[in-house]
N, CA, C and O atoms as a GROMACS GRO file, in nm:
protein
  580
    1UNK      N    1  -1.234   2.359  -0.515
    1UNK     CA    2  -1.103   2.370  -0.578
    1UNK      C    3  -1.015   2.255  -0.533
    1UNK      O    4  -1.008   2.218  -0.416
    2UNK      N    5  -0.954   2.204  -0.625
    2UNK     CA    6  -0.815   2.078  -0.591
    2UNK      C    7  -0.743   2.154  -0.565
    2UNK      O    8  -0.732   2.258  -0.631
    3UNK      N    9  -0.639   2.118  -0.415
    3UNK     CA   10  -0.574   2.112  -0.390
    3UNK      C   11  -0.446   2.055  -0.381
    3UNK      O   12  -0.441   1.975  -0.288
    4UNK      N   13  -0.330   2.068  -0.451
    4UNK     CA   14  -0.202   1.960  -0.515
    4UNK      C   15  -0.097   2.010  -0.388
    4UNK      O   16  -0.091   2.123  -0.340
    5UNK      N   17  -0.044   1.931  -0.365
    5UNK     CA   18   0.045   1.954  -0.225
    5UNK      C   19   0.164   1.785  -0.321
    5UNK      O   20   0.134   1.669  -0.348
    6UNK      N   21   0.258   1.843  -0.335
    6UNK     CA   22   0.364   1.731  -0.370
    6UNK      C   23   0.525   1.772  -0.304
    6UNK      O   24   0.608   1.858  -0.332
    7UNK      N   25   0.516   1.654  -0.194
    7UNK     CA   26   0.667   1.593  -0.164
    7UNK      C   27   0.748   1.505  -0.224
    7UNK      O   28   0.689   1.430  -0.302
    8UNK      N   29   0.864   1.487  -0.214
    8UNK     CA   30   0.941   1.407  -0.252
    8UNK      C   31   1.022   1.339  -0.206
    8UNK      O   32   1.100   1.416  -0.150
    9UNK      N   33   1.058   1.231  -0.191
    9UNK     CA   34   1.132   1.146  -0.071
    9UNK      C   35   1.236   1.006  -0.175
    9UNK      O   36   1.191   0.897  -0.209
   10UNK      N   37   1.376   1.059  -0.201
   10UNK     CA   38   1.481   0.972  -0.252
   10UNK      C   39   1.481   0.801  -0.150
   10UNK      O   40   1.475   0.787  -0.028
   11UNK      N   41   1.486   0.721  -0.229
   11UNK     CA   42   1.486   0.603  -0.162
   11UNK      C   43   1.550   0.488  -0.241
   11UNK      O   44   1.486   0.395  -0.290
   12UNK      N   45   1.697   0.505  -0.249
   12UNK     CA   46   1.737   0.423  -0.316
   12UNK      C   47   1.791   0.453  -0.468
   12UNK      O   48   1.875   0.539  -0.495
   13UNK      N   49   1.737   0.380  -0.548
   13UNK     CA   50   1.764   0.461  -0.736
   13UNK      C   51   1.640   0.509  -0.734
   13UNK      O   52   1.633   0.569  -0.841
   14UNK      N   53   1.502   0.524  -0.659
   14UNK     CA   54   1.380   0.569  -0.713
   14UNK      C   55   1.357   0.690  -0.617
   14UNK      O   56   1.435   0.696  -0.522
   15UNK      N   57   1.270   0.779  -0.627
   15UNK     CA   58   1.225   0.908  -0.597
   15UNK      C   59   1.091   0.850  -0.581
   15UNK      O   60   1.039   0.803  -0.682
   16UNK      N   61   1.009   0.845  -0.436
   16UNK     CA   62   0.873   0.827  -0.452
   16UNK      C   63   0.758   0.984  -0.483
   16UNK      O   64   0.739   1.043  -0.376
   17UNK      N   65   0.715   1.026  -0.557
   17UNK     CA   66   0.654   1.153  -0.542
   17UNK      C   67   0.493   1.146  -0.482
   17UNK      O   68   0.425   1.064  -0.544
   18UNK      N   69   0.433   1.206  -0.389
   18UNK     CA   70   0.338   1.187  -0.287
   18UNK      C   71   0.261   1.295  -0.346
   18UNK      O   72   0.310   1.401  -0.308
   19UNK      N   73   0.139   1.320  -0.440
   19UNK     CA   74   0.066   1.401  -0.493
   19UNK      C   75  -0.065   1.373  -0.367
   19UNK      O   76  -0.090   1.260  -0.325
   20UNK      N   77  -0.118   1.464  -0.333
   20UNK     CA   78  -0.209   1.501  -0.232
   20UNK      C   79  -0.315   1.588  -0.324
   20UNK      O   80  -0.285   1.696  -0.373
   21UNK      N   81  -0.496   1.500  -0.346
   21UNK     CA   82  -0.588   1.618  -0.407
   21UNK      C   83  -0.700   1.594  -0.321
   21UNK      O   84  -0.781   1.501  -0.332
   22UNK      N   85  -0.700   1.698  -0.222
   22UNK     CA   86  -0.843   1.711  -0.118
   22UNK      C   87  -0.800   1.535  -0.021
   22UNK      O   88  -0.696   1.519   0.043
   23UNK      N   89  -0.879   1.458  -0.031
   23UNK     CA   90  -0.849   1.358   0.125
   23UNK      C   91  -0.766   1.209   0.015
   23UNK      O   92  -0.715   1.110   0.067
   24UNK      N   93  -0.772   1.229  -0.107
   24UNK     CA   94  -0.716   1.159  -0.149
   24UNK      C   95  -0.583   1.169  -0.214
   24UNK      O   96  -0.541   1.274  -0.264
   25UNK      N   97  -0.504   1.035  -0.213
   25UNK     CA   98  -0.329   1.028  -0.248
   25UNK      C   99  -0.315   0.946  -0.346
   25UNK      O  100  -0.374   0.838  -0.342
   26UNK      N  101  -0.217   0.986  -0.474
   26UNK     CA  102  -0.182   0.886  -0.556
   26UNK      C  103  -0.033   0.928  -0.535
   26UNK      O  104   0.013   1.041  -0.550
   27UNK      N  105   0.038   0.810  -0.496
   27UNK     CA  106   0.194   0.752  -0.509
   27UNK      C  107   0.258   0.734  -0.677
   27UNK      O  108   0.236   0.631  -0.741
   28UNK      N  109   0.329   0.834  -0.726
   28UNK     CA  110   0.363   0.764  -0.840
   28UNK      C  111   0.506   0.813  -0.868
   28UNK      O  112   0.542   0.931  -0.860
   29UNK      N  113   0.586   0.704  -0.904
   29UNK     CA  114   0.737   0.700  -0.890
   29UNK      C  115   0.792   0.726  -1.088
   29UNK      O  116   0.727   0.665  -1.173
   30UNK      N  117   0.884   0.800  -1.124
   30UNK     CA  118   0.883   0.746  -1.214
   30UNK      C  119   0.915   0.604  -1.294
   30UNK      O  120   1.014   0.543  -1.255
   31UNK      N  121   0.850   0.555  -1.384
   31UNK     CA  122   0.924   0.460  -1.453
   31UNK      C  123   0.929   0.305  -1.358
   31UNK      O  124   0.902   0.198  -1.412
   32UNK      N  125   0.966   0.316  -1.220
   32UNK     CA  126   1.000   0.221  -1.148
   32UNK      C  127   0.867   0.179  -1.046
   32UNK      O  128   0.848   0.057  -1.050
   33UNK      N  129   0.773   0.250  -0.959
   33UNK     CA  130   0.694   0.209  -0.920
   33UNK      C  131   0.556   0.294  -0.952
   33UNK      O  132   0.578   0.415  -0.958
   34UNK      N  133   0.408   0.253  -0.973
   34UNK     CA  134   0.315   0.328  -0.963
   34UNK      C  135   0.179   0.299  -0.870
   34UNK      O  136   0.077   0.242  -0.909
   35UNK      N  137   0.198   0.344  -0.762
   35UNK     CA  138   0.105   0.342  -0.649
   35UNK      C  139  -0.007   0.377  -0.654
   35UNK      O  140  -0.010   0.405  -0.774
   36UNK      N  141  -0.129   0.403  -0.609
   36UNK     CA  142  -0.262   0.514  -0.572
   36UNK      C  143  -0.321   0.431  -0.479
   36UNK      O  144  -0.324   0.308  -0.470
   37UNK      N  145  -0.379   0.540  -0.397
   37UNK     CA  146  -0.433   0.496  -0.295
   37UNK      C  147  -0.579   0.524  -0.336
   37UNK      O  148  -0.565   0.612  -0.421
   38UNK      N  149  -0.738   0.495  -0.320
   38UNK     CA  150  -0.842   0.511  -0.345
   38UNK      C  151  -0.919   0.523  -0.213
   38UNK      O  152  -0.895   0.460  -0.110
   39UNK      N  153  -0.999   0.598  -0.228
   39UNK     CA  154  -1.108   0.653  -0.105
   39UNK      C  155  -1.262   0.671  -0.188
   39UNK      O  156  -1.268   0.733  -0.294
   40UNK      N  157  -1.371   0.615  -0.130
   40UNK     CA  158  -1.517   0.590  -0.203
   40UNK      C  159  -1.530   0.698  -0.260
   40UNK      O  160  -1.593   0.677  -0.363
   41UNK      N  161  -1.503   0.813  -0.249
   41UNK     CA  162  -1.566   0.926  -0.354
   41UNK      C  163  -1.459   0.936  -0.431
   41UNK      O  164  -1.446   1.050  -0.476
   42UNK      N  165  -1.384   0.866  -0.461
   42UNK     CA  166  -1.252   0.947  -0.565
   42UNK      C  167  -1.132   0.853  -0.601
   42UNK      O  168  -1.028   0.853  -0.535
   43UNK      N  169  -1.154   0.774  -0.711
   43UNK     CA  170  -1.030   0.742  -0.748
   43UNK      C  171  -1.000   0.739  -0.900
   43UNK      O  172  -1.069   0.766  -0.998
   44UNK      N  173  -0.809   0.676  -0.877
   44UNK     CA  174  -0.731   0.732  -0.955
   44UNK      C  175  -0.718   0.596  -1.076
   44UNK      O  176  -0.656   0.511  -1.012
   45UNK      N  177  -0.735   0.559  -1.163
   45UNK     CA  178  -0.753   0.480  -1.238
   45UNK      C  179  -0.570   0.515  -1.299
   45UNK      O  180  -0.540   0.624  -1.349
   46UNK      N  181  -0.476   0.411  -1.283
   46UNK     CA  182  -0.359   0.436  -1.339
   46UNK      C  183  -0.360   0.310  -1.494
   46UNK      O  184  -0.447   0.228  -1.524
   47UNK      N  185  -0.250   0.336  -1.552
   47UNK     CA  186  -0.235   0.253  -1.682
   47UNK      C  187  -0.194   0.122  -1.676
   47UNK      O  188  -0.246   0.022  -1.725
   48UNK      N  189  -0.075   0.138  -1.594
   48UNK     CA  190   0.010   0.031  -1.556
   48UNK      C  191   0.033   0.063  -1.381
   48UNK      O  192   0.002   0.170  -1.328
   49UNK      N  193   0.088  -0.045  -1.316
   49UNK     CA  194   0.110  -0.038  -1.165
   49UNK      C  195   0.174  -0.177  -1.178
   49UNK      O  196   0.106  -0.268  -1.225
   50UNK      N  197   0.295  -0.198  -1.142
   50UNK     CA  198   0.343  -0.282  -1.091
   50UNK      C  199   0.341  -0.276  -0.921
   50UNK      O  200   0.333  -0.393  -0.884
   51UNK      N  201   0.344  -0.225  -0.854
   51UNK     CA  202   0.351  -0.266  -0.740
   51UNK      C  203   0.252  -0.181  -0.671
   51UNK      O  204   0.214  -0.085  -0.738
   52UNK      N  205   0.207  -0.192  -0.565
   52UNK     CA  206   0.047  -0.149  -0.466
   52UNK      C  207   0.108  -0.168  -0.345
   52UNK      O  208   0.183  -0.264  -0.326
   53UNK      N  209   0.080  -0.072  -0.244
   53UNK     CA  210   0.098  -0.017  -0.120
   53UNK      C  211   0.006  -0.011  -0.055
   53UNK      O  212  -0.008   0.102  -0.010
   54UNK      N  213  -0.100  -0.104  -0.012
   54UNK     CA  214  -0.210  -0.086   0.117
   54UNK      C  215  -0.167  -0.081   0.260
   54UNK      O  216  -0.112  -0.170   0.325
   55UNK      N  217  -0.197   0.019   0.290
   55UNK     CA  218  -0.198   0.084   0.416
   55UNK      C  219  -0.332   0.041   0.544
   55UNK      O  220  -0.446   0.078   0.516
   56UNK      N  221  -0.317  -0.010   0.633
   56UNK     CA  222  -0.422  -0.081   0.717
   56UNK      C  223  -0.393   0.003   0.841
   56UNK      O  224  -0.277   0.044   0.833
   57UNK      N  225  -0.438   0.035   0.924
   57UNK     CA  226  -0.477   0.150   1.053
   57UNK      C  227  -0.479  -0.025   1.140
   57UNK      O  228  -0.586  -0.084   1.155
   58UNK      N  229  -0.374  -0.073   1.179
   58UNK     CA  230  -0.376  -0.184   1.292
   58UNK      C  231  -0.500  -0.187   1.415
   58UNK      O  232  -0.571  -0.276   1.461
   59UNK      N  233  -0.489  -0.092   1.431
   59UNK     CA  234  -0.570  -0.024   1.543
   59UNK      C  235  -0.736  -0.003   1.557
   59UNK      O  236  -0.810   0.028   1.650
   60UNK      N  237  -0.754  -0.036   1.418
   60UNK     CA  238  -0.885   0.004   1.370
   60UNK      C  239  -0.971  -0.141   1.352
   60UNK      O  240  -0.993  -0.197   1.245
   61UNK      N  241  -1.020  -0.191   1.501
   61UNK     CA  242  -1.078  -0.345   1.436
   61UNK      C  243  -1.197  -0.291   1.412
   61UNK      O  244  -1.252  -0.341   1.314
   62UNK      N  245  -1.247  -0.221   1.457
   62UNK     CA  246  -1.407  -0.254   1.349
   62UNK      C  247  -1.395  -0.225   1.157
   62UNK      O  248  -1.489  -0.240   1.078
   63UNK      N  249  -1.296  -0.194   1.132
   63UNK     CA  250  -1.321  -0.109   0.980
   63UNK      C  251  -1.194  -0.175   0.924
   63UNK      O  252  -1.114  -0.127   0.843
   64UNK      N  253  -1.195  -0.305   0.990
   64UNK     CA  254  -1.057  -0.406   0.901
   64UNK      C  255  -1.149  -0.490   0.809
   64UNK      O  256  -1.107  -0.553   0.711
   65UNK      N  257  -1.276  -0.486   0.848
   65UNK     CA  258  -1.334  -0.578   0.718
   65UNK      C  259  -1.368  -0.499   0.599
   65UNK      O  260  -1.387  -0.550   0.489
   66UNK      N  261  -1.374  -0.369   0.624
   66UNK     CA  262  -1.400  -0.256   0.526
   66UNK      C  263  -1.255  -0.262   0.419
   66UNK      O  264  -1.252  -0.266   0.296
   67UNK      N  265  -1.180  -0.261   0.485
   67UNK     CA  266  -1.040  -0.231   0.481
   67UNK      C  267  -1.008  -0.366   0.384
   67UNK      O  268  -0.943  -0.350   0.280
   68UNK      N  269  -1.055  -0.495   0.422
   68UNK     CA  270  -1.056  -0.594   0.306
   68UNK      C  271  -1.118  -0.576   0.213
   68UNK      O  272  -1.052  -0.573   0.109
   69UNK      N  273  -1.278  -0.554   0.198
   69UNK     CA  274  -1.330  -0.574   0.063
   69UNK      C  275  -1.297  -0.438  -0.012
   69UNK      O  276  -1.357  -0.436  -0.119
   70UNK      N  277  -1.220  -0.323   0.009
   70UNK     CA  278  -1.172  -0.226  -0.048
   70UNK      C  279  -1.032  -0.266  -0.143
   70UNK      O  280  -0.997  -0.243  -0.259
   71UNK      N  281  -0.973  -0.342  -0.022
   71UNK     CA  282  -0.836  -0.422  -0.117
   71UNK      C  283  -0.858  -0.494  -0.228
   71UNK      O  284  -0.809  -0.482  -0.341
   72UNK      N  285  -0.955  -0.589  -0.175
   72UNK     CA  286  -1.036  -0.714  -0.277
   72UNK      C  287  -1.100  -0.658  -0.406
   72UNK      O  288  -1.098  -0.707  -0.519
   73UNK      N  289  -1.165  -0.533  -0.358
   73UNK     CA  290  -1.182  -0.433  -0.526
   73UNK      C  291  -1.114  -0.424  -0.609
   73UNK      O  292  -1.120  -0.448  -0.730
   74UNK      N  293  -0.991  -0.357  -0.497
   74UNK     CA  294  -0.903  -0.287  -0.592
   74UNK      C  295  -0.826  -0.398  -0.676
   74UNK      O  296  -0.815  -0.393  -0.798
   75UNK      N  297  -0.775  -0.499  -0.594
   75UNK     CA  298  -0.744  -0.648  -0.640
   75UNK      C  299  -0.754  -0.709  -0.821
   75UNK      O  300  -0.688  -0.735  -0.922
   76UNK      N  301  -0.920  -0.703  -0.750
   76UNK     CA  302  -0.989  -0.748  -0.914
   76UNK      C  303  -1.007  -0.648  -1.022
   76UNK      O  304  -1.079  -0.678  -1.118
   77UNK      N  305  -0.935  -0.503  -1.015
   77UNK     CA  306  -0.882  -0.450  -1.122
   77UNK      C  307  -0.801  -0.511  -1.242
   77UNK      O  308  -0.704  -0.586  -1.237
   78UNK      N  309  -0.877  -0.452  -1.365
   78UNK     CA  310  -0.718  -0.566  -1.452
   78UNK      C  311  -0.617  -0.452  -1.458
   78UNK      O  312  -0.546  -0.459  -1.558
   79UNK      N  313  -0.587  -0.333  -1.364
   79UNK     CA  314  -0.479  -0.220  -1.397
   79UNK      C  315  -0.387  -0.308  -1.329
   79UNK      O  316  -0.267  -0.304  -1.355
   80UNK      N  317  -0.464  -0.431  -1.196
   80UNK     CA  318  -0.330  -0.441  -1.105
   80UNK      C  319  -0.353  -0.585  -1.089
   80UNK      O  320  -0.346  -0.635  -0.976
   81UNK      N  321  -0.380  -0.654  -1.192
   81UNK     CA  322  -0.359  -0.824  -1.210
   81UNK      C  323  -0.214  -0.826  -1.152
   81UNK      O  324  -0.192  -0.876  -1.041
   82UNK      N  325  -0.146  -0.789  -1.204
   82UNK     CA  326   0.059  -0.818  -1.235
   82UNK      C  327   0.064  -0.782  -1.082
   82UNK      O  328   0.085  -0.866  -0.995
   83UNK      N  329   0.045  -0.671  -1.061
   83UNK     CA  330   0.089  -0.553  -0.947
   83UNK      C  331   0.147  -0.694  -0.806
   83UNK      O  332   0.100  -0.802  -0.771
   84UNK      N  333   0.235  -0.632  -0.777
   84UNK     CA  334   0.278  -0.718  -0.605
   84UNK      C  335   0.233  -0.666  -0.535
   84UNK      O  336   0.195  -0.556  -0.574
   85UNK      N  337   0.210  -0.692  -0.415
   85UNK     CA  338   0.101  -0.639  -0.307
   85UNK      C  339   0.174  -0.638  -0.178
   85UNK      O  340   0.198  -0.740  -0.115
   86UNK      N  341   0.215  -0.497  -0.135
   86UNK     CA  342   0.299  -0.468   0.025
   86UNK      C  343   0.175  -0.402   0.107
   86UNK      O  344   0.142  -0.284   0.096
   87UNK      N  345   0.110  -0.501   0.195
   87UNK     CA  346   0.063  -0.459   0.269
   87UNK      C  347   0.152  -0.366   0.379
   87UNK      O  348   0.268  -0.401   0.399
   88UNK      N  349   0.101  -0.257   0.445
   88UNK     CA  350   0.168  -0.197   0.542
   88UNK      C  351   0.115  -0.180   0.666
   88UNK      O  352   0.080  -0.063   0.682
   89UNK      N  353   0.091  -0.260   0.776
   89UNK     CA  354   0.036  -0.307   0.917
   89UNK      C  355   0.028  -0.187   1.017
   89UNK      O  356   0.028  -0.214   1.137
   90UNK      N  357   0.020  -0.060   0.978
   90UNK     CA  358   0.029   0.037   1.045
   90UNK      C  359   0.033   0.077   1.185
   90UNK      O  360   0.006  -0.024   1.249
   91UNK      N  361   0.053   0.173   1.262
   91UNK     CA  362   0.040   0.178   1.393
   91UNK      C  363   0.070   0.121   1.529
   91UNK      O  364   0.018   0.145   1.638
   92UNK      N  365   0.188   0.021   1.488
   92UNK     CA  366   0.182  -0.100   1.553
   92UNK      C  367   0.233  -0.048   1.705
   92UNK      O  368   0.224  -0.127   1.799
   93UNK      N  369   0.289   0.090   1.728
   93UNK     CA  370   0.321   0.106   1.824
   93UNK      C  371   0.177   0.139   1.965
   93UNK      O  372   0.203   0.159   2.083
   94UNK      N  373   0.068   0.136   1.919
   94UNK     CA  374  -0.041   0.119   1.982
   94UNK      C  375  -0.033  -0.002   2.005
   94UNK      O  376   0.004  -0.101   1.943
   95UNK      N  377  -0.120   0.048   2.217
   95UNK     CA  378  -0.131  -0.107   2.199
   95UNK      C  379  -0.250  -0.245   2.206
   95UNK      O  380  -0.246  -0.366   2.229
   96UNK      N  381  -0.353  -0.142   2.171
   96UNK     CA  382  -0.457  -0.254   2.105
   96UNK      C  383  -0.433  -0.319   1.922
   96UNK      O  384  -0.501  -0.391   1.849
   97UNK      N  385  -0.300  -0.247   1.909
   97UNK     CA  386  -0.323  -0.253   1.770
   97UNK      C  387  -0.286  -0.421   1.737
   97UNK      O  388  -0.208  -0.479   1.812
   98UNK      N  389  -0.349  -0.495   1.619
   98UNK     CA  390  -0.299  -0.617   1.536
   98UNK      C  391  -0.194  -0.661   1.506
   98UNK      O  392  -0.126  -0.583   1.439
   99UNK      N  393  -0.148  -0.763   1.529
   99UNK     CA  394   0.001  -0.786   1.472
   99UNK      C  395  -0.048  -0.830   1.319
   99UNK      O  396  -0.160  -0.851   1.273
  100UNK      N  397   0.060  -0.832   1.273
  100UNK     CA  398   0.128  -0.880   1.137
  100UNK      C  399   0.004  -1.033   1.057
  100UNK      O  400  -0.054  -1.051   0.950
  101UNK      N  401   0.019  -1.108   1.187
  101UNK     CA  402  -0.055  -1.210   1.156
  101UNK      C  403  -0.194  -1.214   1.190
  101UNK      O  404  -0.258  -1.317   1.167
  102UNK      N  405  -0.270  -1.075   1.264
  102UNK     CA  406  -0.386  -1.139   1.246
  102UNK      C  407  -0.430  -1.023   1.139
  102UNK      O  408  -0.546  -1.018   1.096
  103UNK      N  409  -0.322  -0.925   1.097
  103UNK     CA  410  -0.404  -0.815   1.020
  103UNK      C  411  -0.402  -0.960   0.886
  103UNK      O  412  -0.511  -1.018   0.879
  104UNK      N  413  -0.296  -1.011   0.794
  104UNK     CA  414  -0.317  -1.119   0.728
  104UNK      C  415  -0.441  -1.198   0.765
  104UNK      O  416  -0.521  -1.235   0.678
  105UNK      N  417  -0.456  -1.222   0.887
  105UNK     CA  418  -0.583  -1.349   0.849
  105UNK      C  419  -0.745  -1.265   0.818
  105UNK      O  420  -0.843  -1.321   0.770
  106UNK      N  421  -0.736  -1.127   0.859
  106UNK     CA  422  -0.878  -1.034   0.841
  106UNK      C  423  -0.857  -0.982   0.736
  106UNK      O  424  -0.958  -0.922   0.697
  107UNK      N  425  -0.738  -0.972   0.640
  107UNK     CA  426  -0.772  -0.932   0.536
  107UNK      C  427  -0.754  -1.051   0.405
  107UNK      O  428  -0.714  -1.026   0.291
  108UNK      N  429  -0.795  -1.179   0.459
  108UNK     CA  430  -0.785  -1.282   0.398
  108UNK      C  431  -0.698  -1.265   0.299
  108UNK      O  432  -0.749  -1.262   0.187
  109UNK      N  433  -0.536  -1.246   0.306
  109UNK     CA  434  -0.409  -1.210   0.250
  109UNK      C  435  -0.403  -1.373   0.170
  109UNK      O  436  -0.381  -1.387   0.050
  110UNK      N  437  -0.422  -1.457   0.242
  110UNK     CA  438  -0.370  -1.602   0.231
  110UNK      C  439  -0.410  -1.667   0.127
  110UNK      O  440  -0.344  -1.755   0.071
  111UNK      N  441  -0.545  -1.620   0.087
  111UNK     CA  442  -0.670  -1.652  -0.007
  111UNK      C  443  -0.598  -1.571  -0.166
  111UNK      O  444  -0.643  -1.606  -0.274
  112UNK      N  445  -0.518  -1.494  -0.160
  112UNK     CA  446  -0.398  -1.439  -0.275
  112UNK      C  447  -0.344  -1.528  -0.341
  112UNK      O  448  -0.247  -1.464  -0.383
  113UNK      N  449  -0.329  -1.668  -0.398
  113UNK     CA  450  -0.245  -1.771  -0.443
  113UNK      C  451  -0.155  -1.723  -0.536
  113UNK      O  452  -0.034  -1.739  -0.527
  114UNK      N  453  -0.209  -1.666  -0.622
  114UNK     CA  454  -0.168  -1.642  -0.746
  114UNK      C  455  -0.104  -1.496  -0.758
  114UNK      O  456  -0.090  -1.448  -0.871
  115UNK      N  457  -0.069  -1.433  -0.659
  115UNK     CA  458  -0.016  -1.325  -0.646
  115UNK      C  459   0.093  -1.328  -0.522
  115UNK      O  460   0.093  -1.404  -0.425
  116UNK      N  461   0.223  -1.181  -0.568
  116UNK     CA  462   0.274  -1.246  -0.495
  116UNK      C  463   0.276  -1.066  -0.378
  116UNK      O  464   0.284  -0.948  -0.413
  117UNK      N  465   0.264  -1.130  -0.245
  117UNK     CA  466   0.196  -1.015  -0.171
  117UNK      C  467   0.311  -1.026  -0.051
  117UNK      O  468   0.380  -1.127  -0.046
  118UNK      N  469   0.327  -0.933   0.033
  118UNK     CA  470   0.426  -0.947   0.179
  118UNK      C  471   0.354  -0.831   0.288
  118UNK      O  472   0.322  -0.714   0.270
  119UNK      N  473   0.348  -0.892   0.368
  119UNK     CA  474   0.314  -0.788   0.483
  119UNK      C  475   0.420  -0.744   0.585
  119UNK      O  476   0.507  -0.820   0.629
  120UNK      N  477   0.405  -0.605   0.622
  120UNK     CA  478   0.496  -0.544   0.718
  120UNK      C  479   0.459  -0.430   0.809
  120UNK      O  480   0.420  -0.316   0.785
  121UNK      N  481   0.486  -0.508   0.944
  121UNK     CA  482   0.408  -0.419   1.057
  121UNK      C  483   0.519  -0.302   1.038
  121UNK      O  484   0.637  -0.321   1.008
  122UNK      N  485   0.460  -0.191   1.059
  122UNK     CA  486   0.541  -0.044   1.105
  122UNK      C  487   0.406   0.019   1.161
  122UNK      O  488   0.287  -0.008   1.176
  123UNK      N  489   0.535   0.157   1.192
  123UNK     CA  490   0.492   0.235   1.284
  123UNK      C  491   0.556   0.375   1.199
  123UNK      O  492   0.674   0.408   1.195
  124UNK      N  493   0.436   0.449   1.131
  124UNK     CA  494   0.453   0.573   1.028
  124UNK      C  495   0.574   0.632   1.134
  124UNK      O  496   0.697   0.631   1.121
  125UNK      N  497   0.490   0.682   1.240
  125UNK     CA  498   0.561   0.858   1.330
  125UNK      C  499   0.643   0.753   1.360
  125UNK      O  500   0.565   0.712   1.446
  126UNK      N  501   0.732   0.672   1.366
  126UNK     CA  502   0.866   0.650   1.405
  126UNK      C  503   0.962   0.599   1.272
  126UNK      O  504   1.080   0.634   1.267
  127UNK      N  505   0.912   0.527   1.181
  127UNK     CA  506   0.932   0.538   1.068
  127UNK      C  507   0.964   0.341   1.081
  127UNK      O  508   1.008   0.287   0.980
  128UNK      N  509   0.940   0.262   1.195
  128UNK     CA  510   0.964   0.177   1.209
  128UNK      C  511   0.875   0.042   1.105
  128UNK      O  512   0.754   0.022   1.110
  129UNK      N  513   0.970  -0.033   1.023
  129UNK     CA  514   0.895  -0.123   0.929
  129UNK      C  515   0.876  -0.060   0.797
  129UNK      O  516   0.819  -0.134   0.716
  130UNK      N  517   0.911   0.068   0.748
  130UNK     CA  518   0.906   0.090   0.639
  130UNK      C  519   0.985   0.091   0.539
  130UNK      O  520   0.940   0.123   0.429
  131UNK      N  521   1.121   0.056   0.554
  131UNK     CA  522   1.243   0.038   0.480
  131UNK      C  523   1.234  -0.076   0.435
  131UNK      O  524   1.238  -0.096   0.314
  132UNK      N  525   1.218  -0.185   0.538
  132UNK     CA  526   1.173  -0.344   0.532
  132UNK      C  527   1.098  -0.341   0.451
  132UNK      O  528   1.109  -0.401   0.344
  133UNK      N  529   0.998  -0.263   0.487
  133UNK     CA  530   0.894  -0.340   0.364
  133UNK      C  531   0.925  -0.255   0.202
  133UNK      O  532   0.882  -0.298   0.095
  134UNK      N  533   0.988  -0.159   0.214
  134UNK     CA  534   1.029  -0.050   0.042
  134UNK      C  535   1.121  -0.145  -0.021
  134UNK      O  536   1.116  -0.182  -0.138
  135UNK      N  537   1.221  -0.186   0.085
  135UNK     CA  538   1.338  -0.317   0.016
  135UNK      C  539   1.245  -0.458  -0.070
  135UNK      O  540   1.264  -0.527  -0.170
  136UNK      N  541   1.164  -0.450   0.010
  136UNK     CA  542   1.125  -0.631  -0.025
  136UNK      C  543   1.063  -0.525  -0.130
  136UNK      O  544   1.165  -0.466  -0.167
  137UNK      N  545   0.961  -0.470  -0.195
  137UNK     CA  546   0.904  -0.442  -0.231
  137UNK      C  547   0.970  -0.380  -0.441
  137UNK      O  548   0.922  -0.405  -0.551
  138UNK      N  549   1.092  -0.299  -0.397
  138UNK     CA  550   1.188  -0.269  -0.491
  138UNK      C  551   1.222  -0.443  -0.510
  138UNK      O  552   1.165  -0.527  -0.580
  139UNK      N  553   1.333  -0.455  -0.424
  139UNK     CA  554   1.387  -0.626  -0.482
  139UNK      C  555   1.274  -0.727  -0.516
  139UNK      O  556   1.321  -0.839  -0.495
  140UNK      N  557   1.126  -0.740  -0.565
  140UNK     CA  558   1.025  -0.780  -0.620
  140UNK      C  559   1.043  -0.726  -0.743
  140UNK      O  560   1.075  -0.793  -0.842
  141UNK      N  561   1.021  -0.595  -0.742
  141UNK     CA  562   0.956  -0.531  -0.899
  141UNK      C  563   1.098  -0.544  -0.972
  141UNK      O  564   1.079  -0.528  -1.093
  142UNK      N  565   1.224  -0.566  -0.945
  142UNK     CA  566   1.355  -0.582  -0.980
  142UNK      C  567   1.367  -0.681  -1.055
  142UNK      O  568   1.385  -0.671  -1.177
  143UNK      N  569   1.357  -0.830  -0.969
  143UNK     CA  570   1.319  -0.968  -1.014
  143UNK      C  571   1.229  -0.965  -1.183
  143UNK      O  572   1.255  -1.017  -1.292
  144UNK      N  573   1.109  -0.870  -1.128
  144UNK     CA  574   1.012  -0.908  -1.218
  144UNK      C  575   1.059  -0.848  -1.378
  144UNK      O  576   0.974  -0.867  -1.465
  145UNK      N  577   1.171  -0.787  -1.415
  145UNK     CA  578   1.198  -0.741  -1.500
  145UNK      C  579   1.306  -0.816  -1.619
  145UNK      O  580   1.336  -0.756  -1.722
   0.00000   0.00000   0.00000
């Protein structure tokens, strides 16, 4: 059985809505942003997506190269040619975890030319780096209109 679990979190003029089915999440805002996150048994094929939210576990060096060619998939979708790309550097309050610049150089961010992408270390349970990166991320898809 699916399981639907939906929060809601105001941020600005947009409402992000957080749909939860079994271990996988699709992010979808109305009208203004459309997110999904994908996991190997299960994903969400959207219409349009202007903007993409990858989430990286800082902390996690063996499964940062996993963590690239999963992006690099999702990448070469034509749902998310357009899409801007906010990486989110997770966990940073650990302290084996990656900074900012080497999670960019393992997930060969740089190798992106033609897209336009930003990375931002935070820390979920404190909520640190995530405003930073929702701002840059809104004032992108803003521009692009």
């Amino acid at each position: 059985m699916w399981a639907d679990r939906t929060r809601s979190a105001p941020f600005g003029d947009t409402t992000f809505r957080t749909h939860r089915v079994r271990r996988a999440s699709k992010r979808v805002t109305p009208s203004t942003f459309l997110f999904f996150f994908r996991k190997k048994s299960i994903s969400f094929v959207p219409l349009t997506v202007s903007g993409l939210i990858f989430v990286v576990d800082s902390n996690d060096r063996e499964r940062v190269n996993e963590a690239r060619e999963e992006l690099m998939r999702m990448l070469a979708e034509d749902e998310l040619r357009d899409a801007v790309l906010l990486v989110f550097a997770n966990k940073q309050d650990l302290p084996n975890a990656m900074n900012a610049a080497e999670i960019t150089d393992k997930l060969g961010l740089h190798s992106l030319r033609h897209r336009n992408w930003y990375i931002q270390a935070t820390c979920a349970t404190s909520g640190d780096g995530l405003y930073e990166g929702l701002d840059w991320l809104a004032n992108q898809l803003k521009n692009k209109k």
